[in-house]
C-alpha positions as CSV (number, residue, x, y, z in Angstrom):
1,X,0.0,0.0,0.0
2,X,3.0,2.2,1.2
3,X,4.3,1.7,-2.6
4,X,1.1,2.2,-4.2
5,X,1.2,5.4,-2.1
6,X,4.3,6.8,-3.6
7,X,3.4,5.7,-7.2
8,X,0.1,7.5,-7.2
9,X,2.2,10.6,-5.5
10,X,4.8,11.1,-8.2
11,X,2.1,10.9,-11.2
12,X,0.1,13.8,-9.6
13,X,3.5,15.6,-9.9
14,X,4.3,14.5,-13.0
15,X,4.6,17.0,-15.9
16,X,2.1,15.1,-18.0
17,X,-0.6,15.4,-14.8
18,X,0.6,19.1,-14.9
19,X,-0.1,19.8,-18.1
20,X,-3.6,18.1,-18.4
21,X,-4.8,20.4,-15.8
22,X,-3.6,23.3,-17.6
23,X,-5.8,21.8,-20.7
24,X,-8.5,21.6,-18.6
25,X,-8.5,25.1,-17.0
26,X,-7.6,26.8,-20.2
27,X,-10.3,24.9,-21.5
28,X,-12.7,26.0,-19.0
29,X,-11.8,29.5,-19.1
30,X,-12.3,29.6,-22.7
31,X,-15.9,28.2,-22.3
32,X,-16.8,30.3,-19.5
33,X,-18.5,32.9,-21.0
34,X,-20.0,30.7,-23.9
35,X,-21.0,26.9,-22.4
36,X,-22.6,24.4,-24.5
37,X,-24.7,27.3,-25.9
38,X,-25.5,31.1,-25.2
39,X,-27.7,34.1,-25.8
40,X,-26.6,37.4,-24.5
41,X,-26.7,41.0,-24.2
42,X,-23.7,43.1,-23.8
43,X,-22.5,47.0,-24.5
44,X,-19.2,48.0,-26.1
45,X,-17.5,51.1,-25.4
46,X,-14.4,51.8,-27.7
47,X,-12.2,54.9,-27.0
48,X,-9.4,55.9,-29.1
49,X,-7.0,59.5,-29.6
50,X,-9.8,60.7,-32.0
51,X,-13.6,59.6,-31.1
52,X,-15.3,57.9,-28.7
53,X,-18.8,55.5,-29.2
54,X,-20.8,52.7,-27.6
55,X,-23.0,49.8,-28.9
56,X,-25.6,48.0,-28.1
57,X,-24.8,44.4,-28.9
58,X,-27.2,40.8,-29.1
59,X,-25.2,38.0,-28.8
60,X,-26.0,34.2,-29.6
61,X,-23.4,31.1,-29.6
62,X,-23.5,27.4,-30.0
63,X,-20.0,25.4,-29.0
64,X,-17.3,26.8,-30.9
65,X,-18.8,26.6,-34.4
66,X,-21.4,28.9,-34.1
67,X,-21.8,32.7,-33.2
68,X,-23.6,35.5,-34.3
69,X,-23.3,39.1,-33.2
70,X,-25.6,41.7,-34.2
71,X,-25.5,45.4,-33.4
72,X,-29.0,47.0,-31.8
73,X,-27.9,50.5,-31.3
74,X,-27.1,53.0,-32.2
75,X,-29.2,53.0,-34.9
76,X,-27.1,54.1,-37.7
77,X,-25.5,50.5,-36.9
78,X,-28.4,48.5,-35.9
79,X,-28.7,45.7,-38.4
80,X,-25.1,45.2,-39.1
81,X,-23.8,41.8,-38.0
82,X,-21.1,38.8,-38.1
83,X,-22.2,35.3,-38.3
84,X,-19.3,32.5,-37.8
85,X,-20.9,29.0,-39.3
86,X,-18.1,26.2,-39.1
87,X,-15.0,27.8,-40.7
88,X,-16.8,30.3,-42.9
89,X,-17.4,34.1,-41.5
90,X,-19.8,36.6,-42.9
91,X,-20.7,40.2,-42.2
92,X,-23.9,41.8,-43.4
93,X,-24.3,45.2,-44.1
94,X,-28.0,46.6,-43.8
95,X,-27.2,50.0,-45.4
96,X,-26.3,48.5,-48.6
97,X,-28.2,44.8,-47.8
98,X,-25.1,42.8,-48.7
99,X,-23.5,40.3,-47.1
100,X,-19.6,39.7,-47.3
101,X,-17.8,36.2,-46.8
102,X,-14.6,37.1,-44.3
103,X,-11.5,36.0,-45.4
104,X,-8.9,34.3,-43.0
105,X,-6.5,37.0,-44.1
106,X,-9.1,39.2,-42.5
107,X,-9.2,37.7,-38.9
108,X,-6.4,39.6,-37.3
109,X,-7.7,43.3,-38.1
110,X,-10.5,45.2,-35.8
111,X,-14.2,44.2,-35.5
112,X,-16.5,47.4,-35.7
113,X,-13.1,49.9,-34.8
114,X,-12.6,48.2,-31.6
115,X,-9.4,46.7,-29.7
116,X,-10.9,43.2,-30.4
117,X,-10.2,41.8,-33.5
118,X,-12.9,39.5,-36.0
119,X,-11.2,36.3,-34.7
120,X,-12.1,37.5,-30.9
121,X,-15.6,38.1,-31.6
122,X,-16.5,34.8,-33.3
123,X,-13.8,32.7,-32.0
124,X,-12.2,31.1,-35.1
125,X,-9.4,29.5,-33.1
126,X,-10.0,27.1,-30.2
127,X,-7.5,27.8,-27.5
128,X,-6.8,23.7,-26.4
129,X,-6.3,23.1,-29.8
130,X,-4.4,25.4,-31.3
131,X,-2.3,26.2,-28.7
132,X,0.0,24.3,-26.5
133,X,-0.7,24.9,-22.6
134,X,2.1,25.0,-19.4
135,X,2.1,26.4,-16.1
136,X,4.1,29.4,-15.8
137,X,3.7,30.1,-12.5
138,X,1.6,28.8,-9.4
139,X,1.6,30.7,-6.1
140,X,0.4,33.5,-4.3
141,X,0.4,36.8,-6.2
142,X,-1.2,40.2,-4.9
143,X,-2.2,38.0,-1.8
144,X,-4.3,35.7,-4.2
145,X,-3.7,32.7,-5.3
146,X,-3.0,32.3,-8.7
147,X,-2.0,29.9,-11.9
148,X,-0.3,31.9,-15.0
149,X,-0.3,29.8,-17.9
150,X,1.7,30.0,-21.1
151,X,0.4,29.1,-24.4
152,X,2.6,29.0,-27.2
153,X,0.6,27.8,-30.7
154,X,1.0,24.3,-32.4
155,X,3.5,24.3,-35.8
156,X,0.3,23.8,-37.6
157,X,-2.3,25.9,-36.3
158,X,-3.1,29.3,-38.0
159,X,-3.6,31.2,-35.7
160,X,-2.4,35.6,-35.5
161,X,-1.0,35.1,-32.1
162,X,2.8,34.2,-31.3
163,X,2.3,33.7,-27.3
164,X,-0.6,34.4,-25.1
165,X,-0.6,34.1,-21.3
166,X,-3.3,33.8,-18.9
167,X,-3.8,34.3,-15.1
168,X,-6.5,32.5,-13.6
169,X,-7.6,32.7,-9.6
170,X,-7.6,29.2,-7.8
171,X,-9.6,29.7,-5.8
172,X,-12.8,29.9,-8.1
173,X,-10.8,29.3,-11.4
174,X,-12.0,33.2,-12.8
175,X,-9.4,35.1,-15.1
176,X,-7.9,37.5,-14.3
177,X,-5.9,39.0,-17.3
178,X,-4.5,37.6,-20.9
179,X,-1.8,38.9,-23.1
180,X,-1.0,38.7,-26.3
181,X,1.9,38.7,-28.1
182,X,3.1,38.7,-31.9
183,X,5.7,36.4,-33.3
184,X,8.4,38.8,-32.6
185,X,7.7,38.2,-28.8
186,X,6.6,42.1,-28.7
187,X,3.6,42.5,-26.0
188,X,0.4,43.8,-28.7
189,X,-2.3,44.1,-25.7
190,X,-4.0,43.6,-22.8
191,X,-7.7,41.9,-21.5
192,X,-8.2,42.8,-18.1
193,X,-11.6,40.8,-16.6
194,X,-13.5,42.5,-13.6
195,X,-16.5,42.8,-11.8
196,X,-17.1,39.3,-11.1
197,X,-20.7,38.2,-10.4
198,X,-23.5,35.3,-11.4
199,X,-25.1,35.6,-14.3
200,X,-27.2,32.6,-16.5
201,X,-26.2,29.9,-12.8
202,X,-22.5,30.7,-13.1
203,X,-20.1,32.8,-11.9
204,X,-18.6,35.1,-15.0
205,X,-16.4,38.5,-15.0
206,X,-18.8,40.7,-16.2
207,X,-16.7,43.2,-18.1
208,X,-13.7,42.8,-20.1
209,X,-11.0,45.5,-20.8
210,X,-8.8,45.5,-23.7
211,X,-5.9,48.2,-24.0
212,X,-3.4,48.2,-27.0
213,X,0.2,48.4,-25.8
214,X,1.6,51.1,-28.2
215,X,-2.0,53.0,-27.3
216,X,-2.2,53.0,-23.4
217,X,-4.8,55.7,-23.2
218,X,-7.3,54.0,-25.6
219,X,-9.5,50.6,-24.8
220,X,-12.8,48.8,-25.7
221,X,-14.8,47.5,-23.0
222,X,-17.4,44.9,-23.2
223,X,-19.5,44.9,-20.3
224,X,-21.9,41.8,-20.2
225,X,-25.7,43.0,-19.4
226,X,-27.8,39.7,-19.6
227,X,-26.4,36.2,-20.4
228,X,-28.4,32.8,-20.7
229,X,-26.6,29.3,-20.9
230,X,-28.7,26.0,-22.6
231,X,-30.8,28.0,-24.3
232,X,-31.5,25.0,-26.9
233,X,-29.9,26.3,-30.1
234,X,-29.5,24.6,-33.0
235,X,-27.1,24.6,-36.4
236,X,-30.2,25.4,-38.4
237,X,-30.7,29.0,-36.6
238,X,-27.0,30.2,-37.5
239,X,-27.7,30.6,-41.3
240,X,-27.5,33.4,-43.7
241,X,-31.1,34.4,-43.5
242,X,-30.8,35.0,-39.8
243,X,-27.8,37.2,-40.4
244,X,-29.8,39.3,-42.7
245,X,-33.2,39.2,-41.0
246,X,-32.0,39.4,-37.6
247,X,-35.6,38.3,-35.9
248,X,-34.9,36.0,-33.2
């Protein structure tokens, strides 16, 4: 039994136990604000050196193939909308009633002139699989404890980010920050997550700060006002007529 003891002992503190709990908080992480399926309302504020403006946002998702995001206000912009459907993105227009097919080329550059970019918004990449996960740190920081994990992408994956690190709480496994990195290594920007609180049974951070490294005095934040999980969505209502039409 003594030996048995051990055995189980040294596989808990293996690397390969190490690193399939990072998978699995990463993972978790990743899902939290999304679950099996979703339907949401949030705002967006996006400040930059020149203007300032806020939308009105209605948000629906389905696993990670599935998401569309459509603007309500203000009204100049109400209509307009992204719909992710498998591997193929779309944005529709309403002031000229078109609907353009993303490309990938596309998925790095700003959604609506925010800080987040398309592949944020309808999360193209999934994080366990595109990425490989390690603990960077685990202890106490700030009188929390916390994990930092580092996630470096896969030789295959195509994905715009070179690095990406995480912070997560312990104690009830919420973020706390990610940032991102190019392929240089060079620090782009910033998510900060804040005002923690239950919304659809679970506990989420609420809002969601981004801040661009070489812009420290601009930010988008996204600050979730309703959000439902299981809310028995299927493929069939993430289609191009729904994009267009918007009814619910």
């Amino acid at each position: 039994m003594r030996h048995l003891c051990i055995a189980v002992l040294l596989a808990l503190a293996s690397p390969l136990h190490a690193q399939r709990t990072a998978r699995e908080i990463v993972d978790h992480v990743d899902r939290l604000l999304r679950g099996n399926s979703s339907r949401g309302e949030i705002t967006m504020e996006v400040v930059t050196a020149h203007w300032q403006r806020s939308m009105t946002l209605a948000v629906w998702s389905l696993g990670t193939e599935y998401a569309l995001i459509r603007i309500d206000a203000p009204p100049k912009d109400a209509g307009t909308a992204t719909l992710k459907s498998g591997t193929e993105i779309w944005n529709y227009l309403p002031r000229v009633d078109r609907v353009i097919k993303l490309p990938s080329s596309l998925m790095g550059q700003a959604w609506m002139g925010s800080h987040f970019t398309n592949d944020d918004l309808v999360k193209e990449s999934r994080i366990i699989e595109d990425y490989e996960i390690a603990i960077g740190f685990d202890g106490m920081r700030d009188g929390v404890r916390v994990w930092e994990f580092v996630l470096t992408p896969k030789p295959e994956a195509a994905v715009i980010w070179g690095r990406i690190t995480e912070e997560v709480r312990q104690d009830d496994m919420m973020p706390t920050w990610a940032r991102y990195y190019d392929e240089r290594g060079d620090l782009v920007r910033e998510i900060t997550f804040s005002e923690y609180q239950r919304m659809g049974g679970r506990l989420v951070p609420a809002v969601m700060t981004v801040v661009p490294t070489d812009k420290p005095n601009e930010r988008t934040v996204i600050r979730y006002v309703r959000l439902a999980f299981d809310v028995g969505l299927e493929p069939s209502f993430f289609s191009l007529r729904r994009l267009r039409s918007g009814a619910e």
